[in-house]
N, C-alpha and C positions, 0 to 999 in steps of 0.2 A: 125350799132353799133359794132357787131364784127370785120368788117375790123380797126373801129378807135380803137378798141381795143386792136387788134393785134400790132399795130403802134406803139402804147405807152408802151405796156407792151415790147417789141422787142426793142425799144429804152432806157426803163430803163433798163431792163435786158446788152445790151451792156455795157450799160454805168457802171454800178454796177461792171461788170465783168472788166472792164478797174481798175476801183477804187482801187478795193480788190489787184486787181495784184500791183498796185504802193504804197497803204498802207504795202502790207504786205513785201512787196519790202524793204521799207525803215527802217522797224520794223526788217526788218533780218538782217541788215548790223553789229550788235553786233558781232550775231551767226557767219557772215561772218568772221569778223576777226578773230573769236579765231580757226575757220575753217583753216583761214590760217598759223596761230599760231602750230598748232596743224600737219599742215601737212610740214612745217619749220621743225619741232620736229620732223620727222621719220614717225608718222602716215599712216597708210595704207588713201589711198585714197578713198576707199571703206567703209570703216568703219567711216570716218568722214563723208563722205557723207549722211550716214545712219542715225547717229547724226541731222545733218542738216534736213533732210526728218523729224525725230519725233517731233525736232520742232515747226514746220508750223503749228498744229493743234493747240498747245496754242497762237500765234498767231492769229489765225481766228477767236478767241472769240471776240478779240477784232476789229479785223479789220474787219469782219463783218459788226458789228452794225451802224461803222463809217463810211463804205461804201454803207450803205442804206441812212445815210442820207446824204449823198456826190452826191449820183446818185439821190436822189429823189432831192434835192435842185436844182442841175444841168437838169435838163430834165424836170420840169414844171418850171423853170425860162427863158428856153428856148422857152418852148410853151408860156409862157406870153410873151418874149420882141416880139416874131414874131407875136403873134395876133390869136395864133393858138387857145387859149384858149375864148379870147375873140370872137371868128366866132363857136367854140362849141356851148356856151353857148347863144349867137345869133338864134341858131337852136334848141333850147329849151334842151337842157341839165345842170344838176344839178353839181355842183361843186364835189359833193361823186360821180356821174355818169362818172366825165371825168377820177378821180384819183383812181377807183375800181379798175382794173390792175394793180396800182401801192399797193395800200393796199393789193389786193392777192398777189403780190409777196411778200410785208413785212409777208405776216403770212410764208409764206411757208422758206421765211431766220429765219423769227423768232425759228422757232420750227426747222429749219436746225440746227441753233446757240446754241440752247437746247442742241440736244444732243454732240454737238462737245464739248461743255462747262463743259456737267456732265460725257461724258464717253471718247468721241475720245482723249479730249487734258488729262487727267488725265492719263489716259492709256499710249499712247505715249510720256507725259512727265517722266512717270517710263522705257520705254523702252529706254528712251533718256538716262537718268542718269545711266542705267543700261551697256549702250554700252560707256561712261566714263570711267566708272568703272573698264570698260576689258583694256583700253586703258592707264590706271593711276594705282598705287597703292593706297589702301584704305588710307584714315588718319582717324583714329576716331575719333580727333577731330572734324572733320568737324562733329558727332553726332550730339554735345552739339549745337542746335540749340537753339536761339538769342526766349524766349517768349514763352513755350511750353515748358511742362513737356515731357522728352526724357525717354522712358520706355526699349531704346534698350538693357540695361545693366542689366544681373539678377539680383534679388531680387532689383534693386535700381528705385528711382523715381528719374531724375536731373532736376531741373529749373536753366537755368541762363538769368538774363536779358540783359545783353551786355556784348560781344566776342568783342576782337581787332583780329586784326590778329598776333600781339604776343603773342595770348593765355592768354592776360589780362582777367578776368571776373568779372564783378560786379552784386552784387544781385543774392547771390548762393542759391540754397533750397535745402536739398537732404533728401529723405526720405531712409532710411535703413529698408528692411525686412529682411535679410536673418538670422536675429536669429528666432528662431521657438515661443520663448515663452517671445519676444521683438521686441519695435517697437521705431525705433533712428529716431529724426527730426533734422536736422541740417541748420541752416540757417546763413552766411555767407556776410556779406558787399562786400567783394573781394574775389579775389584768384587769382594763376597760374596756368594753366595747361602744360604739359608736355606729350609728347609720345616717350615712348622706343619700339621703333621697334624691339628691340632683344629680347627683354624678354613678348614684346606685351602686355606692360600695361599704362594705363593712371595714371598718377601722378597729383594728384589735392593739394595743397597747399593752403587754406585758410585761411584768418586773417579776425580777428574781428568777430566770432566768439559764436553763442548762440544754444546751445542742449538740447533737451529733451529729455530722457530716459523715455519713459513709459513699465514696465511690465506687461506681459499678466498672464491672469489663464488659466487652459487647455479646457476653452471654447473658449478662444479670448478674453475676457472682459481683460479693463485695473485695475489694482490693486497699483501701485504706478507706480508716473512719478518724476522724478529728475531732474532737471536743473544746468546747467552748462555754464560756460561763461568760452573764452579760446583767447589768443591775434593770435597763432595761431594752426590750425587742418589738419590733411593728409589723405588725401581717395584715396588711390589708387583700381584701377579698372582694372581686369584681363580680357582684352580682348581680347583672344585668341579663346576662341569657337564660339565668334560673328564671327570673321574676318575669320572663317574655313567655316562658312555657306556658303560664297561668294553670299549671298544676298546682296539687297541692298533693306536700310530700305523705305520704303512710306513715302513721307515728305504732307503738307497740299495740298499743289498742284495735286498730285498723286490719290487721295481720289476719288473715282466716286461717283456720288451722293446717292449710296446704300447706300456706306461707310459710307459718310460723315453723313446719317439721324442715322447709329446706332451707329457712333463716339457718337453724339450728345445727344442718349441717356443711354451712358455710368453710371453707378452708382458713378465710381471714390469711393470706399468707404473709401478706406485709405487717401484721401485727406481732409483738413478742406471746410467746407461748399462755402467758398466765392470765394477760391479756384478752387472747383471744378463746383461752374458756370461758373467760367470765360474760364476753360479749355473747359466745351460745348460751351460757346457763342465762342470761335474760330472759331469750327465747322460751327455754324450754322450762324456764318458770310460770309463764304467761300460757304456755301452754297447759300444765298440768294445774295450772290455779282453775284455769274456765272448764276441766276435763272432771276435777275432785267437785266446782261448785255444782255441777251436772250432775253427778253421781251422789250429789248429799241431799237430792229429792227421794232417794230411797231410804238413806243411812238414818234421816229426820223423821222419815213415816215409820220406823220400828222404835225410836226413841220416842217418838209423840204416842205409840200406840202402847209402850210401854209406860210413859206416865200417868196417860188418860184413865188407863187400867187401875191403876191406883189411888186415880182420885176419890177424896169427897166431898160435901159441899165445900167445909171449912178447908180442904185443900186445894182445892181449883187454885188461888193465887199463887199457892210456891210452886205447881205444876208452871206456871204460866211463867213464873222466878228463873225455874230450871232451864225453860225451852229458850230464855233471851242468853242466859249464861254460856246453853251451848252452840246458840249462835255468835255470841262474844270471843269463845272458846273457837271456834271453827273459822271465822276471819282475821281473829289473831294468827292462828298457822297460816293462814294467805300472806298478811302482813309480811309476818319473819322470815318468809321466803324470799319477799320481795328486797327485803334488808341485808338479808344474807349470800347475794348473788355473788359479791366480790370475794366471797370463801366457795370457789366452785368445789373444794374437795369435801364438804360438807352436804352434798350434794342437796340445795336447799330446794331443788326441784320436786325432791317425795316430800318437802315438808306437811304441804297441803293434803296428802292422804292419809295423814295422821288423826288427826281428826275425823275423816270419814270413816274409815276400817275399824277407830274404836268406838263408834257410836253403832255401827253395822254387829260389831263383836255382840257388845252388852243389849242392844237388840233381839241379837238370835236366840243369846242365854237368855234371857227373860221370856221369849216365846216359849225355849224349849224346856225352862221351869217351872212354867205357870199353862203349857199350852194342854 
């Protein structure tokens, strides 16, 4: 039992390790180009390379999971077409029995994938942007991130819901603290933006136009708010002591899963209520997407071990059909999570375990009807 063990487990493990190398191969040819973009442009060679290197790790969330079940599909469809499986189970072996080597290796990619998912690739996705950074001049524009309130700016909250790359914006929110004893909401149909690199300010231009003035008393409580409608309004933003930090700010990506559980429980308390669900459900969608793509290295070796099982020669390709469909299937529920943030009562945050638990489900039944 342990040599056949050895066998199987030696055989997927190659084969896994072939996979990953050609997934993540083909998922870096992006990175590649602007690699070479970048080294066209002057770039030290060293230093994009490094870029490249931090990479990889976001990468391998994905290419992971998709290469367990690439290797588990591929390596018990190959013991089924040869008969290898069918002479196990001849000799009195259980279907869980042949494919145990292949489920211990899914746990140990599983919880590999964990943490590359909540620490390595967050990590080195900040390291990555951070060696950018040194290679480029800052634009602040690039702040005003597209769905997320941007806190980089003192005393200011910015939502904008869609950037062109002319600096069009639609769907502006801007909450103003920096008066002590007033609290300005500004909320905006459009606008332009604009950056003066000489004087290091952002020049925001809004039309269409709706404010509310509320004043505070010297506890904080509001005591009058005034409204105001305007065809157009100007905010200009003095970012000079940002761009002296030579930080570079954390975007959702960056977040380790420490982060991301005390993003999530943020009070937000200058934000309106529906508002500031929707700014946690971000959170704890980014959370549960990297936590579901983790756990779908095990969900994909009982669906890959279930298809392989049924192969035969002339079926290997719709095996091969099936295993992309329920990869298409299981990042489409990533997807709709990500879409469906602004319905926090929808709770788009379990969307992504949807797909895992029913690929786990019809997994186990398949074990336990054929095992």
């Amino acid at each position: 039992m342990k040599i056949l063990h050895r066998y199987i487990a030696k055989d997927y493990l190659v084969t896994f390790a072939l996979t990953i190398v050609v997934f993540t191969f083909v998922m870096s040819v992006g990175a590649l180009v602007r690699i070479i973009d970048l080294i066209a442009r002057g770039a030290a060679v060293g230093a994009v390379l490094e870029i490249f290197l931090f990479n990889t790790p976001y990468l391998l969330q994905f290419t992971i999971p998709m290469s367990a079940l690439t290797a588990t599909l591929l390596v018990v469809s190959r013991l089924s077409m040869e008969g290898e499986i069918t002479a196990m189970r001849a000799s009195g072996l259980s279907l869980p029995q042949i494919a145990a080597p292949i489920f211990v290796s899914a746990v140990i990619l599983a919880s590999a994938s964990l943490g590359v998912a909540h620490w390595v690739s967050p990590i080195s996705r900040h390291l990555q942007r951070a060696a950018m950074a040194r290679l480029s001049d800052t634009n602040p524009i690039a702040l005003l991130e597209e769905g997320r309130f941007v806190r980089d700016f003192p005393g200011l909250l910015v939502y904008v819901g869609r950037k062109s790359r002319e600096g069009k914006l639609q769907d502006v929110v801007i909450y103003d603290f920096t008066q002590p004893r007033a609290r300005l909401h500004v909320r905006a149909r459009e606008g332009q933006v604009e950056y003066d690199a000489d004087a290091r300010r952002l020049a925001i231009r809004l039309r269409d136009v709706h404010m509310e003035k509320t004043e505070l008393s010297a506890r904080g409580q509001p005591v009058k708010t005034e409204t105001a409608y305007a065809a157009e309004y100007p905010q200009d933003i003095d970012v000079s002591a940002l761009l002296r930090t030579g930080s570079v700010r954390k975007k959702l990506s960056d977040y380790t899963a420490p982060e991301l559980v005390a993003a999530a429980r943020t009070p937000w308390p200058h934000l309106p209520r529906r508002e500031a669900e929707r700014e946690r459900m971000r959170f704890l969608v980014e959370l549960n997407n990297r936590t579901a793509m983790a756990f779908g290295c095990f969900a994909f070796t009982l669906v890959g071990v279930s298809l392989g099982i049924r192969s035969k020669r002339r079926e290997s390709s719709i095996g091969v059909a099936l295993s992309l469909a329920i990869l298409f299937v299981y990042y489409l529920f990533m997807i709709l999570a990500k879409e469906m943030i602004g319905h926090p009562e929808w709770r788009p945050d379990l969307f992504p375990w949807i797909p895992v638990i029913g690929a786990e489900l019809a997994g186990l039944w398949h074990l336990h009807r054929n095992g």
